[in-house]
N, C-alpha and C positions, 0 to 999 in steps of 0.2 A: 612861112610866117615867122616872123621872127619873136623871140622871146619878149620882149618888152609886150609885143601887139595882143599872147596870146596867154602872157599871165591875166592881165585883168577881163579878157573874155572868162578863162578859166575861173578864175576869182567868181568869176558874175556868177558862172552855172554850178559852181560850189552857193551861194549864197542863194539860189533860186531854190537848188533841192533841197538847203536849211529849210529855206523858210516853206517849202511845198510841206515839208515832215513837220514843222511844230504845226503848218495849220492842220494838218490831216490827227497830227497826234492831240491838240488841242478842242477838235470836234469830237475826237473818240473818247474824251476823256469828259466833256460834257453832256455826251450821251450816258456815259456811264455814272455818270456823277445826278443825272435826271432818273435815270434807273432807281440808284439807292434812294432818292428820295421817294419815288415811286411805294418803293417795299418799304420804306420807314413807316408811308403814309396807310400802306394794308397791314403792315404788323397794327400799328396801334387803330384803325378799326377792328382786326383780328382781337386782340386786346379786350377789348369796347365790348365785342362779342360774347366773350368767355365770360368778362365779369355780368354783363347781363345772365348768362346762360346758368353761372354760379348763382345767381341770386335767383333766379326761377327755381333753380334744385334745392337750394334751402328753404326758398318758401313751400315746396314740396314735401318734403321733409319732414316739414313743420306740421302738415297739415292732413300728413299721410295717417299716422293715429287717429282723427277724428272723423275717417271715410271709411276705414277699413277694421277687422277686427283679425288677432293675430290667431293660427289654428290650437295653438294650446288653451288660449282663453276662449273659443269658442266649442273645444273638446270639455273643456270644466262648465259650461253654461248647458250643455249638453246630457248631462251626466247630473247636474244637480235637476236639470227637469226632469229627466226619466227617473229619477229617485224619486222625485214627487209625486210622479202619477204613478210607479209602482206603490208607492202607499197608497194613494188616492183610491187604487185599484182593491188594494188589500180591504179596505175601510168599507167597499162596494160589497166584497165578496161576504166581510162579515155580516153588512145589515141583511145583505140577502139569506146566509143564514139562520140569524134568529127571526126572519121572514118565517 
């Protein structure tokens, strides 16, 4: 085969596997180009999530004081009744006395 015949054969199949690689490289690169958009689109539901999640926790926060009582203040609410009723008691045992 001579040279003139087998340059542009060769030319063609240079020009075939160009174009076989940019289409192969052009699908790979739209698959991955769908991908990030993909993750863009769960980061900011992810996102969406957190500031939901954030705003339940402050309204929690918020609201935690007025369901619950903390051990020190319920150690002093404690301690002021039993003061009471030991006078309470005291005040029993006197009238029972001059009984």
């Amino acid at each position: 085969m001579p040279l003139s015949e087998a340059l542009p054969l060769l030319l063609g199949i240079v020009a075939l596997f160009v174009g076989l690689i940019k289409f192969f490289l052009d699908r790979y690169l739209a698959q991955i180009e769908k991908r990030f958009d993909q993750l863009e689109e769960a980061m900011r539901n992810e996102a969406a999530g957190v500031t939901a999640l954030r705003e339940e926790f402050l309204r929690l926060k918020a609201e935690l004081p007025l369901h619950y009582v903390r051990r020190e203040d319920d150690i002093r609410n404690q301690t002021v009744i039993n003061a009471k009723l030991d006078a309470l008691y005291l005040k029993i045992e006197g009238l029972k006395e001059k009984v």
